[in-house]
TORZASE-537862 format. One line per 2 residues: number of its first residue (from 0); their letters; for each residue x, y, z of N, C-alpha, C. Coordinates in steps of 0.001 Angstrom, whole numbers. Layout:
<pts>
NUM> a> X,Y,Z,X,Y,Z,X,Y,Z; ...
</pts>
This chain:
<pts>
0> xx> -4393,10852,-107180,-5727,11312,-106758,-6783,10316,-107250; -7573,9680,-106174,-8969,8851,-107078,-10048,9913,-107678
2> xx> -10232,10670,-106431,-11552,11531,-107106,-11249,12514,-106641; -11855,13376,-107243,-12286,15030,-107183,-13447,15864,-107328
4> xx> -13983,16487,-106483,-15621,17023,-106722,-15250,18346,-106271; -15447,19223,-107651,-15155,20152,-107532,-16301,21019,-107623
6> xx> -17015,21954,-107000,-17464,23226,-106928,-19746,22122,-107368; -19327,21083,-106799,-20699,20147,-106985,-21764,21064,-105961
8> xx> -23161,21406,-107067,-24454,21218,-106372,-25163,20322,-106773; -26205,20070,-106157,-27266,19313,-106809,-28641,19973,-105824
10> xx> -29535,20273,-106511,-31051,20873,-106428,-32134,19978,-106713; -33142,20439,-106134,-34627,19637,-106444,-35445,20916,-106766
12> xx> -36392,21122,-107502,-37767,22248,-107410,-39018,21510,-106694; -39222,22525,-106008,-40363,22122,-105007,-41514,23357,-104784
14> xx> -42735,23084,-105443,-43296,24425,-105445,-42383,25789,-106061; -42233,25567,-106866,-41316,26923,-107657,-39834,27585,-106859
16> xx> -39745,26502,-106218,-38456,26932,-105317,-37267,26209,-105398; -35835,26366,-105682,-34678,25607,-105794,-34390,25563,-104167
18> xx> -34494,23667,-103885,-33996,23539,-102388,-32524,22624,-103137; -31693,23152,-101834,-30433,22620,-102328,-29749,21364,-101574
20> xx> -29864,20333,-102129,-29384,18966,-101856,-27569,19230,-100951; -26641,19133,-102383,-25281,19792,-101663,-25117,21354,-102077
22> xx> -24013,21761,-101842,-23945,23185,-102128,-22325,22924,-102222; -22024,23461,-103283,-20471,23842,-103454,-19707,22918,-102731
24> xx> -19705,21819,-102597,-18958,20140,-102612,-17796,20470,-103375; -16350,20590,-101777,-15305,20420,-102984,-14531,19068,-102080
26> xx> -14031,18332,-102596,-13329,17349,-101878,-12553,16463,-102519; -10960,16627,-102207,-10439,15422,-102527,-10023,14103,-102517
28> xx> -10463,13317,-102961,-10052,12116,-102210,-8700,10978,-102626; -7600,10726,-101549,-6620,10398,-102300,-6475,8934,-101993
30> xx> -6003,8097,-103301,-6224,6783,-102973,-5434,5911,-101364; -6530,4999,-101049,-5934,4666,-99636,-6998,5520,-98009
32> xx> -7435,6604,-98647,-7789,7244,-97231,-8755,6694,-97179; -9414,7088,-95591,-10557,6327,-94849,-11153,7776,-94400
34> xx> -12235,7467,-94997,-13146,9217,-94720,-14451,8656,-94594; -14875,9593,-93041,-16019,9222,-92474,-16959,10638,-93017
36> xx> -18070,10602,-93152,-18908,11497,-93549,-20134,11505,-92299; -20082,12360,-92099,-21090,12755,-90078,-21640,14184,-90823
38> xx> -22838,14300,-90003,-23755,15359,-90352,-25403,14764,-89847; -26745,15677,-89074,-27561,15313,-89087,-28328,14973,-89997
40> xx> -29280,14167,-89892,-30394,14186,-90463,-30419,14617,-91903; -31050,14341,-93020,-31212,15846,-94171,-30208,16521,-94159
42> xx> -28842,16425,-94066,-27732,16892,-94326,-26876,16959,-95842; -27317,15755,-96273,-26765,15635,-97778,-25654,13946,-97419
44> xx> -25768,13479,-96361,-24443,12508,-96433,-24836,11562,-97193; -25924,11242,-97505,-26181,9775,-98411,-26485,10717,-99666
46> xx> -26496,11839,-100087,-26671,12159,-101212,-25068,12324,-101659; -23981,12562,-100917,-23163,12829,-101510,-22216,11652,-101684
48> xx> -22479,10265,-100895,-22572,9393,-101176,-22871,8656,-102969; -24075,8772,-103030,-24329,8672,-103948,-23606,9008,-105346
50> xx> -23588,10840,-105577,-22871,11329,-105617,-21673,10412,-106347; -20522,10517,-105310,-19326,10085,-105508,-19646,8339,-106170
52> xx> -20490,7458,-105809,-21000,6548,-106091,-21381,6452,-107707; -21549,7601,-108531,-22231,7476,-109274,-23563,6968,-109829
54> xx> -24328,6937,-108755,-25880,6286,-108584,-26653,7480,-108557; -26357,8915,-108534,-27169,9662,-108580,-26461,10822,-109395
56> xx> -26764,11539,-110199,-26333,13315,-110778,-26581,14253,-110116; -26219,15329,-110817,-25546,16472,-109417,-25849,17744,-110830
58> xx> -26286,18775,-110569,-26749,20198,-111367,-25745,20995,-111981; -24850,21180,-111074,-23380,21767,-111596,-22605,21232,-110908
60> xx> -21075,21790,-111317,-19352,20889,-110846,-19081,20061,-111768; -18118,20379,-111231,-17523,18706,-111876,-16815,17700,-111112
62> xx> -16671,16153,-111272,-16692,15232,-110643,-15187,14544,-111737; -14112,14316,-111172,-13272,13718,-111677,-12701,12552,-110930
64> xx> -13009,11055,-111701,-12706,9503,-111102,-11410,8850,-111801; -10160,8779,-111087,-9497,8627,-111619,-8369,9268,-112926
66> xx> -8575,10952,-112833,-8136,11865,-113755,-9284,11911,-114658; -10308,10944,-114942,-11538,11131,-116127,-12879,11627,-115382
68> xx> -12973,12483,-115942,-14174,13465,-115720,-15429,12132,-116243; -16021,12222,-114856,-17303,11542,-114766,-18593,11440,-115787
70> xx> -18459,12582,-116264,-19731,12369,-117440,-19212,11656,-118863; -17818,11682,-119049,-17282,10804,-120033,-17277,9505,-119750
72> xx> -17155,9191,-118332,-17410,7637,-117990,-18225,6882,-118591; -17724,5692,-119337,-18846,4932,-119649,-19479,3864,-119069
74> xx> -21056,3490,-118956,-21712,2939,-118196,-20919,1622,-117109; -19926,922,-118509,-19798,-420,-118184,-18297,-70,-116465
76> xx> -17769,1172,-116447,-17316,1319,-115771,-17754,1607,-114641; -19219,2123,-114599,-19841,2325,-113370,-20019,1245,-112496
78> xx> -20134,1294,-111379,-20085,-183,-110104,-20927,-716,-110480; -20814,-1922,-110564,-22133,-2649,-110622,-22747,-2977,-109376
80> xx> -22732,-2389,-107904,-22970,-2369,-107152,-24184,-1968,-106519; -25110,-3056,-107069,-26690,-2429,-106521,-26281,-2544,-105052
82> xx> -27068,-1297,-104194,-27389,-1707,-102856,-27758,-2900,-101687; -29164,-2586,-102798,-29744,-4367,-102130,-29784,-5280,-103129
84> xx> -29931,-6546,-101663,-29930,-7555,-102047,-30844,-8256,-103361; -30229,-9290,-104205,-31434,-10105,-104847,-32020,-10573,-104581
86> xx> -33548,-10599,-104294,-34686,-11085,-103500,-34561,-12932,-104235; -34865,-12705,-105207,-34765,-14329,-105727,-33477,-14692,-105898
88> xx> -32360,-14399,-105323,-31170,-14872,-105149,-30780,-15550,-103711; -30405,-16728,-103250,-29827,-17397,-102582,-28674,-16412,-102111
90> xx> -28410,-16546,-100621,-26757,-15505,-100151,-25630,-15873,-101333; -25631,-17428,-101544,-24665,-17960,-102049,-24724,-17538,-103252
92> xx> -26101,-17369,-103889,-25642,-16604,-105574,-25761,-15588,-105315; -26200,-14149,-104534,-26093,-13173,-104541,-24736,-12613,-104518
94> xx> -24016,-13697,-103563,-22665,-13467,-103413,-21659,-13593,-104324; -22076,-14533,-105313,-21214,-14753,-106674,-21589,-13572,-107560
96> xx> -22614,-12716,-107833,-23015,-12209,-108472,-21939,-10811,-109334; -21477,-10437,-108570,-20313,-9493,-108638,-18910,-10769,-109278
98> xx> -19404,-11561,-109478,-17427,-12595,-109283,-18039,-12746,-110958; -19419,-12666,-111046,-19544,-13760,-112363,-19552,-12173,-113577
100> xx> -19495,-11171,-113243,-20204,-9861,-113728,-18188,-9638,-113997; -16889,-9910,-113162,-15949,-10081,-113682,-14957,-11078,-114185
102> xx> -16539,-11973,-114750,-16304,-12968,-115707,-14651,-14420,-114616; -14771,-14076,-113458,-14390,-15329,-112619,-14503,-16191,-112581
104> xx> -13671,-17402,-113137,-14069,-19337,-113280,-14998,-19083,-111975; -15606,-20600,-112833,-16629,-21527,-111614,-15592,-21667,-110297
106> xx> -14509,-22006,-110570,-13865,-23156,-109380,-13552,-21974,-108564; -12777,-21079,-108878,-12326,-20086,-108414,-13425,-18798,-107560
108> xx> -14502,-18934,-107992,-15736,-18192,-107702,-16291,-19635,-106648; -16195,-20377,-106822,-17005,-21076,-105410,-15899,-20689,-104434
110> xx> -14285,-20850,-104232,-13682,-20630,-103248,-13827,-19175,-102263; -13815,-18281,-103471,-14140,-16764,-103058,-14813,-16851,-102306
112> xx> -16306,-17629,-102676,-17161,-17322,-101533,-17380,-18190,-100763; -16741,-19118,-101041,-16443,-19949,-99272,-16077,-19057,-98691
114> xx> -14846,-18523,-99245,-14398,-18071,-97910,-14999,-16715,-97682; -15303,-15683,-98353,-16155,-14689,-97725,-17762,-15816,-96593
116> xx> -18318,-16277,-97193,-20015,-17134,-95981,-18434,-17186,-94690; -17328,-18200,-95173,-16543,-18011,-93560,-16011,-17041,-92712
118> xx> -15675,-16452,-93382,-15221,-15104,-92954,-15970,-14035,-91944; -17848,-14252,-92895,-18613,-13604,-91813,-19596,-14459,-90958
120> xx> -19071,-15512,-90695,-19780,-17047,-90256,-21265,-16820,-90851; -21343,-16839,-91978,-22774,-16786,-92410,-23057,-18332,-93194
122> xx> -22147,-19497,-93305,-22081,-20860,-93929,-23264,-21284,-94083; -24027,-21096,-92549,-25285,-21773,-92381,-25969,-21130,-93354
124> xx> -25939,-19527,-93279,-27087,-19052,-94368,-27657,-19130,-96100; -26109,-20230,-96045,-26130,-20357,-97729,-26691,-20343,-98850
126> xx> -27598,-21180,-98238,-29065,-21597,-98924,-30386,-20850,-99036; -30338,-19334,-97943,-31501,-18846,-97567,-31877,-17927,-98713
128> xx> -32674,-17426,-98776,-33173,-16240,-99498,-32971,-15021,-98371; -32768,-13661,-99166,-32312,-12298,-98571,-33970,-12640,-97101
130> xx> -35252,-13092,-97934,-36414,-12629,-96819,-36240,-13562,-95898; -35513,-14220,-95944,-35470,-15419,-94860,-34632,-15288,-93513
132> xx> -33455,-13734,-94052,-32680,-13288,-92824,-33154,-12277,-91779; -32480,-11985,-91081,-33056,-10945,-90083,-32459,-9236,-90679
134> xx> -32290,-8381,-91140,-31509,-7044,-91224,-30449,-7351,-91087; -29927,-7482,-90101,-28390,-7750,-89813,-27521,-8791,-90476
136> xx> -28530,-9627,-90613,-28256,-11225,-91526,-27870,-10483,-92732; -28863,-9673,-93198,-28964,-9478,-94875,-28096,-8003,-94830
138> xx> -27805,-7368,-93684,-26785,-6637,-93836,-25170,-6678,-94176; -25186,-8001,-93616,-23611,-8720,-93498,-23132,-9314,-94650
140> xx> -24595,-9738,-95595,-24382,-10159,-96476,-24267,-9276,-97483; -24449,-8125,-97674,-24288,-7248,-98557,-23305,-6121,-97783
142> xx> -22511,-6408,-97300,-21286,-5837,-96843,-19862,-7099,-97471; -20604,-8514,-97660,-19698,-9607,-98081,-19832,-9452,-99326
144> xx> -21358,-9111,-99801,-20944,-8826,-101046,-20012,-8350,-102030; -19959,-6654,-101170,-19170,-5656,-101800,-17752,-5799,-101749
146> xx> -17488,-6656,-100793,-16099,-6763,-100871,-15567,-7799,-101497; -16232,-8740,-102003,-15842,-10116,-102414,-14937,-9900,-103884
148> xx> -15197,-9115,-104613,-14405,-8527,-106034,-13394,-7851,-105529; -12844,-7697,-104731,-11823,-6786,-104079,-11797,-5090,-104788
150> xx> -12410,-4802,-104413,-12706,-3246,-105200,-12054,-2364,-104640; -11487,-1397,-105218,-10548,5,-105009,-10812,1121,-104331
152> xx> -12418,1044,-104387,-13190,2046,-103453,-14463,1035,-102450; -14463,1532,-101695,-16041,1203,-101090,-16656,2188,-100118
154> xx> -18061,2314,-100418,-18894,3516,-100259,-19495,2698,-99336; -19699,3177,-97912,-20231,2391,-97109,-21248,3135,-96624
156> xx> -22694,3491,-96640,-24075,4316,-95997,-24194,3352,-94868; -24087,3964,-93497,-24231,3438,-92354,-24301,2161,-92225
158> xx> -23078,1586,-92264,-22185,10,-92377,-22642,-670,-91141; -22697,-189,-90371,-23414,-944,-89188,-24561,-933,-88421
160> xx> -25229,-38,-89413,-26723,88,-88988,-27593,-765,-88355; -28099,-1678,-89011,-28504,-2901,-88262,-28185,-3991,-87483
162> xx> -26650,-3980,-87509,-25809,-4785,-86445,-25988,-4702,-85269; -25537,-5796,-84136,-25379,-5709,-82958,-24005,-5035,-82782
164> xx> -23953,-4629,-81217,-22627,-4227,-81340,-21072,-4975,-81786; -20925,-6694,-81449,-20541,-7100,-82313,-19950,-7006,-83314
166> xx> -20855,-7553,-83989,-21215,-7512,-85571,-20686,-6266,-86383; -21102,-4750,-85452,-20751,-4071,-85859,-19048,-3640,-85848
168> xx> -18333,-3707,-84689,-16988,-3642,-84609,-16138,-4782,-85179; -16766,-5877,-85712,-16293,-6675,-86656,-15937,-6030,-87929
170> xx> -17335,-5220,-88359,-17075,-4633,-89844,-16096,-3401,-89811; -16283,-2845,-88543,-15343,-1877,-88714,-13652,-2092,-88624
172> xx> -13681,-3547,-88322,-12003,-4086,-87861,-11978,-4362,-89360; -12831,-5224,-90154,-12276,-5565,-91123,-12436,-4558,-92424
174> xx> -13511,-2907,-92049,-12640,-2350,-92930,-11086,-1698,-92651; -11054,-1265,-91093,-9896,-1342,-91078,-8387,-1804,-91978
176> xx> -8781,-3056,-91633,-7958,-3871,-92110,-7918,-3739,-93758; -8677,-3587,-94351,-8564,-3525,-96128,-8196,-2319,-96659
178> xx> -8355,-1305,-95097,-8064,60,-95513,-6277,-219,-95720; -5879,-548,-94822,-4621,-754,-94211,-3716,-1779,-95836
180> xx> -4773,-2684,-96619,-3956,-2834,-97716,-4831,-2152,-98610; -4891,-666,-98577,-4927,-276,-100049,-6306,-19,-100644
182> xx> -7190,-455,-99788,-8551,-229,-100294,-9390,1340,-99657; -9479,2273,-100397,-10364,3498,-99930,-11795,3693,-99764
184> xx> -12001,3652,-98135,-13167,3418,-98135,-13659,4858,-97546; -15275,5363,-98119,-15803,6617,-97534,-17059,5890,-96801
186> xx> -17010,5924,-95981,-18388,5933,-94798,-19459,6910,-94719; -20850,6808,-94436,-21304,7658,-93567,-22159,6956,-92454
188> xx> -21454,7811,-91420,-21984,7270,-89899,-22446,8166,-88992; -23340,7866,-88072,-23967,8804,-87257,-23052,8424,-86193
190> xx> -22019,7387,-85802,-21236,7089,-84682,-19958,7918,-84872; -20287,8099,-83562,-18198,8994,-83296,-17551,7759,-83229
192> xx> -17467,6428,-82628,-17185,5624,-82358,-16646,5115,-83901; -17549,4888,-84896,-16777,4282,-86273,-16285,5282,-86802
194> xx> -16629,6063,-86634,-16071,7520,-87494,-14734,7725,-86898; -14106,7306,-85733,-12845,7031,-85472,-11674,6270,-85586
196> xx> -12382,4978,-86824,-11361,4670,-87227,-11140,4652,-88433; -11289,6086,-88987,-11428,6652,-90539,-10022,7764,-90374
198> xx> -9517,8034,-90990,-8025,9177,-91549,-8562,10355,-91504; -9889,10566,-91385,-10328,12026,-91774,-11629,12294,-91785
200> xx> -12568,13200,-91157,-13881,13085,-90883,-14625,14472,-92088; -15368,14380,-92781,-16176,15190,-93492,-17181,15554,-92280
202> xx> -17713,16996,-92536,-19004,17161,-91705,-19567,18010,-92730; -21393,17068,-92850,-21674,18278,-93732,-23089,18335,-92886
204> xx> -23186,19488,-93308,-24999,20599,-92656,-25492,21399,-93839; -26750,21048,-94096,-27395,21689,-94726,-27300,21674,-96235
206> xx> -26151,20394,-96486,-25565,20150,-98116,-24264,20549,-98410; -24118,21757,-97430,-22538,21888,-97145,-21378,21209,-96152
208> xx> -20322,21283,-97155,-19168,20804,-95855,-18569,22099,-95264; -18652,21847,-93591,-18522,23011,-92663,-16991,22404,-92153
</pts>
């Protein structure tokens, strides 16, 4: 089992009132699966995202990563996976940034990310700064990011959002493909289309899964 979220809410007060983010979140997730998370609007999918991400806390439940209950986790185990990009970082060091954080030689950390800039033909962009791309530019690049450490999980909040169509069935072939060796990835997508090539679809409304 990677994770477990058992009996999770999480609340906000708003004017003297408890509004409820998720509600009774139970879900298991077993290493290897591909789980799409669909739901409108204000549903809870990027909160529960998060969530499982460990980028945000939750009111009650409990959350178990790897058999260890989440609040015992210590920091240095949490992802180091900021969202966005480093504004004063170059693609090319943004992209090392994760290689150098698991202490990766020089020589060995320039190849990595050769070959990730080739991989998503971004070579040309090497040199640019994140403001210098278009969305999609700086989307691709922080989709190369996350994968460049080869990580065990990846939390993907609408992976192809800013893509062309393209671009976008690229990312979804090549999570495919990482799913396929071993890597568990959770999505959330407003597409039936990517959400179809996931093992298993979450739907949540209203903070709950229905």
């Amino acid at each position: 089992m990677l994770l477990q979220l058992n009996n999770i809410f999480k609340w906000v007060h708003s004017g003297g009132q408890r509004f409820f983010l998720l509600k009774d979140i139970n879900l298991e997730v077993e290493e290897g699966e591909f789980i799409s998370v669909m739901g409108p609007s204000g549903s809870g999918k990027s909160t529960l995202l998060n969530v499982i991400g460990m980028l945000d806390t939750f009111d009650e439940g409990e959350y178990n990563f790897l058999d260890e209950s989440v609040h015992s986790l210590k920091e240095k185990h949490r992802s180091n996976l900021y969202k966005h990009l480093l504004d004063d970082l170059t693609v090319k060091e943004n992209l090392e940034m994760p290689l150098i954080y698991k202490k990766i030689k020089g020589s060995e950390r320039k190849a990595m990310v050769a070959d990730m800039l080739d991989r998503f033909n971004i070579v040309g962009k090497k040199d640019l700064f994140p403001a210098q791309l278009s969305g999609g530019q700086q989307q691709l690049v922080g989709v190369a990011r996350a994968l460049i450490a080869n990580p065990k999980l990846i939390l993907a909040d609408e992976p192809t959002g800013n893509l062309n169509s393209k671009q976008g069935e690229e990312i979804m072939e090549l999570f495919k493909q990482l799913n396929s060796e071993g890597v568990t990835i959770i999505q959330v997508t407003h597409s039936e289309k990517n959400a179809e090539y996931g093992s298993r679809v979450i739907n949540l409304l209203d903070g709950r899964m229905v």
